[in-house]
C-alpha positions as CSV (number, residue, x, y, z in Angstrom):
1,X,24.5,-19.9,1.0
2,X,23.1,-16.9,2.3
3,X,24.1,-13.4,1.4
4,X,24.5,-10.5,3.7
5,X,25.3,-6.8,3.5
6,X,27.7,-4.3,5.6
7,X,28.3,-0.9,4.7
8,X,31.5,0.4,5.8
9,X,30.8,3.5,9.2
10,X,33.5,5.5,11.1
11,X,36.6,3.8,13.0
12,X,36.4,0.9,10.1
13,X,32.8,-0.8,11.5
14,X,31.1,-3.0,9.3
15,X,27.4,-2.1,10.0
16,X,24.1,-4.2,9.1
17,X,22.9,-2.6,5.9
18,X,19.5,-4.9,5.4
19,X,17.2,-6.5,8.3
20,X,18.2,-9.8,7.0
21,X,21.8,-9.2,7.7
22,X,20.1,-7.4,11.2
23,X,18.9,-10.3,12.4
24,X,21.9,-12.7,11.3
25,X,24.4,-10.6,13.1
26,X,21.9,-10.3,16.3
27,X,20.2,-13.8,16.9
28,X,22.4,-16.1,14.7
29,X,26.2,-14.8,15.7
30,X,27.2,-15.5,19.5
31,X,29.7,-12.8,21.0
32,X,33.1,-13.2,19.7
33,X,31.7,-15.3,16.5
34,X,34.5,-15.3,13.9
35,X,32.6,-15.5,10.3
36,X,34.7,-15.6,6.9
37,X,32.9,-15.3,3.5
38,X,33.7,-13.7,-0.3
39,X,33.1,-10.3,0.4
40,X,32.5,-8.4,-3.1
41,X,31.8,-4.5,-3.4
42,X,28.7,-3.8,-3.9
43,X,28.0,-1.7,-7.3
44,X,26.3,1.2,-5.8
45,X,25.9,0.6,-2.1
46,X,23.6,3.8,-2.2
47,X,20.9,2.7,-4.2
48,X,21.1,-0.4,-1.9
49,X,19.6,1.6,1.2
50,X,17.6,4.1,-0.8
51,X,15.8,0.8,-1.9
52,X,15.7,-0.8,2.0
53,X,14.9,2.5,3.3
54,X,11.7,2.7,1.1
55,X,11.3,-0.9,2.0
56,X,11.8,-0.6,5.9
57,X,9.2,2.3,5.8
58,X,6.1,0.4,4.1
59,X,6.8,-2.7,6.2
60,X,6.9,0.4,9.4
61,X,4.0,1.6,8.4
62,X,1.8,-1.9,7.4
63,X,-0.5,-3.5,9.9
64,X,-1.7,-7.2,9.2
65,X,-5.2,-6.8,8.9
66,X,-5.9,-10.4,8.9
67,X,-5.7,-11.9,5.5
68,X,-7.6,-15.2,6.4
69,X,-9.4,-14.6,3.0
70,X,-7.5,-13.4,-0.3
71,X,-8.5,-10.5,-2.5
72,X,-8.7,-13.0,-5.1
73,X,-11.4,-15.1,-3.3
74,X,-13.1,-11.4,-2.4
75,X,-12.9,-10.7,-6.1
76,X,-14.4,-14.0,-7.1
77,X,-17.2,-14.2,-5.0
78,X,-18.2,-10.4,-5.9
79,X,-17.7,-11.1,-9.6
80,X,-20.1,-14.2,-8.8
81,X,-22.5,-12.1,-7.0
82,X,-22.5,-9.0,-9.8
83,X,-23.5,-12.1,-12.6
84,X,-26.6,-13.3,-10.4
85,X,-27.3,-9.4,-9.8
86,X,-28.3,-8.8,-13.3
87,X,-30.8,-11.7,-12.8
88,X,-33.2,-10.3,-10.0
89,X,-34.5,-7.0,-9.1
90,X,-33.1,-6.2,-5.4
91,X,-29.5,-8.2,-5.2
92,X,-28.4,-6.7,-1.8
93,X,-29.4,-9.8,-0.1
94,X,-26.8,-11.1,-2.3
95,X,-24.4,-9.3,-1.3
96,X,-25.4,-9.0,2.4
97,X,-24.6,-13.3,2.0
98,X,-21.9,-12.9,0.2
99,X,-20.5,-10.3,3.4
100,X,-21.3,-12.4,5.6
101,X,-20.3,-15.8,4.0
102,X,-16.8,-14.5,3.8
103,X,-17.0,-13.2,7.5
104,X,-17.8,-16.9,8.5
105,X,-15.2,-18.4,6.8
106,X,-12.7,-15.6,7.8
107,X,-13.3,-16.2,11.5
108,X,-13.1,-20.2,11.2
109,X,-9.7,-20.0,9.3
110,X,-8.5,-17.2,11.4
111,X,-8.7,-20.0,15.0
112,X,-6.3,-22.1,12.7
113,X,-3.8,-19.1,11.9
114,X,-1.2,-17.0,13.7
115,X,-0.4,-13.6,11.5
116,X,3.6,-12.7,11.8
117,X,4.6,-9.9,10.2
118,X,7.6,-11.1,8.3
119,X,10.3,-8.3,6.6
120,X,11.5,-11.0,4.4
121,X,7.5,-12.0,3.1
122,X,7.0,-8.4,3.0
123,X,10.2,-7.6,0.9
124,X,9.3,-10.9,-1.6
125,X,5.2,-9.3,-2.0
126,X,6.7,-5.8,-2.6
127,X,8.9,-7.4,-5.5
128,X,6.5,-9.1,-7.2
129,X,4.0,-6.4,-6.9
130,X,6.3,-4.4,-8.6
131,X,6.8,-6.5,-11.2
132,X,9.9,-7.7,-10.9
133,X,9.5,-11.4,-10.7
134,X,9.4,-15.1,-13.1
135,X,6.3,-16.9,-13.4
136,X,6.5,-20.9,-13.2
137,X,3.6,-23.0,-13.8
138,X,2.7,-25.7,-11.0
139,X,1.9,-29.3,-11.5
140,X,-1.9,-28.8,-10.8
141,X,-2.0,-26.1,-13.1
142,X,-0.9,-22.9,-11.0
143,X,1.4,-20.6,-11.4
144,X,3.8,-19.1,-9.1
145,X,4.9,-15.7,-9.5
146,X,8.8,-15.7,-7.6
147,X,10.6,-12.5,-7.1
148,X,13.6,-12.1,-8.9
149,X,16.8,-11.3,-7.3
150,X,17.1,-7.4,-6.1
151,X,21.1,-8.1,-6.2
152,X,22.1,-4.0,-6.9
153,X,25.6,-5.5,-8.1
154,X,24.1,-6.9,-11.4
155,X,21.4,-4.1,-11.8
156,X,22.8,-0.5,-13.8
157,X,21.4,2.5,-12.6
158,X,18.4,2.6,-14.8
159,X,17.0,-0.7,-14.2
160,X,16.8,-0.7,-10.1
161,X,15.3,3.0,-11.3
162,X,12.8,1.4,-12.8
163,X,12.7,-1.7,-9.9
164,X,12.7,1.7,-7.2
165,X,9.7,3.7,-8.6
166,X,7.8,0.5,-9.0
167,X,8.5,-0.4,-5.7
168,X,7.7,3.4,-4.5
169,X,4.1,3.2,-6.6
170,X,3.2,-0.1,-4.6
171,X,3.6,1.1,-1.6
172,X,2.1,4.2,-2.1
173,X,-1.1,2.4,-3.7
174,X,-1.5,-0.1,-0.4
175,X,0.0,1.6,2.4
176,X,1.6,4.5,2.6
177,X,-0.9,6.5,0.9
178,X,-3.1,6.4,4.4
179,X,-0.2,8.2,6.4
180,X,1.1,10.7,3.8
181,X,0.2,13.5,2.5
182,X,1.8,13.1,-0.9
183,X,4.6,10.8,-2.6
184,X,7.1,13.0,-2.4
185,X,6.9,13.3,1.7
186,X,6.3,9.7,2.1
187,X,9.9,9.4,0.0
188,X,11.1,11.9,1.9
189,X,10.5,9.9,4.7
190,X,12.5,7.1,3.7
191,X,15.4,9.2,2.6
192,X,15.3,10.2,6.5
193,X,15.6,6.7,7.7
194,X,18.4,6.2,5.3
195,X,19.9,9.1,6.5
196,X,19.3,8.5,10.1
197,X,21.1,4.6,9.2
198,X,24.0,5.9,7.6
């Protein structure tokens, strides 16, 4: 069953607190919809949107830049490349394959995808990127990293601390770090949004 989140504004309106509940409220709920559910109060509703703002603002701020090859297949083929390096004199032409092999195969994946940028993807990358996830290994030897649950209700202050500056230092390291200044102002940033929500 899916879980939503309303934070109580003026007048007694439950508003949206997370895209997910966003969207369910605006594309799944007809005008004049009555829903019921076990509504519980949150632990600390405040650390909820300090975490979503943070979140809303990398996802704001990210651009798909393609992703028809992985960093891990980028990382593999280089750490290919380096090893026959140390074999030959002049490896650029190594390299210049290597560029270009991945640019091939790029391009003929790319006429069999469509890149959507997804908020709940996004959210489940930013978790495990932080850390904050259980790894499973797969029948064919795999493993799967899955996000663990962000749920603020079971979480005391120092742990979604911990989950929050994790979260903060991901961001920072892929995205955020190209349109701020500093930590502190990108942060600032989301506080805004928060603040602008409430």
């Amino acid at each position: 069953m899916a879980q939503y989140s309303f934070y109580k504004s003026q007048g007694g309106i439950l508003v949206p607190a997370t895209p997910d509940t966003v969207d369910f409220v605006m594309n799944k709920l007809k005008l004049g919809a009555v829903v019921t559910g076990e509504f519980k109060r949150a632990r600390n509703p405040g650390l909820h949107r300090k975490f979503f703002s943070l979140l809303n603002l990398g996802f704001e701020y990210w651009a798909p830049s393609g992703g028809a090859v992985s960093t891990f297949e980028r990382q593999f083929l280089r750490g290919y490349i380096n090893r026959l390096a140390r074999h030959v004199d002049d490896a650029g032409v190594f390299y210049a394959l290597a560029d270009e092999y991945l640019q091939l195969v790029a391009e003929k994946r790319a006429e069999r995808l469509t890149i959507a940028k997804s908020f709940h993807a996004f959210r489940r990358w930013v978790t495990v990127e932080a850390g904050h996830y259980d790894l499973f290994e797969l029948p064919d030897g795999s493993t799967l990293r899955e996000p663990r649950s962000i749920s603020f209700a079971k979480m005391d202050d120092l742990e979604f601390n911990d989950l929050y500056q994790a979260a903060l230092n991901v961001l920072w390291t892929f995205i955020l770090n190209k349109s701020f200044p500093t930590i502190a102002e990108a942060e600032n940033a989301a506080a805004q949004l928060m603040d602008y929500a409430a």
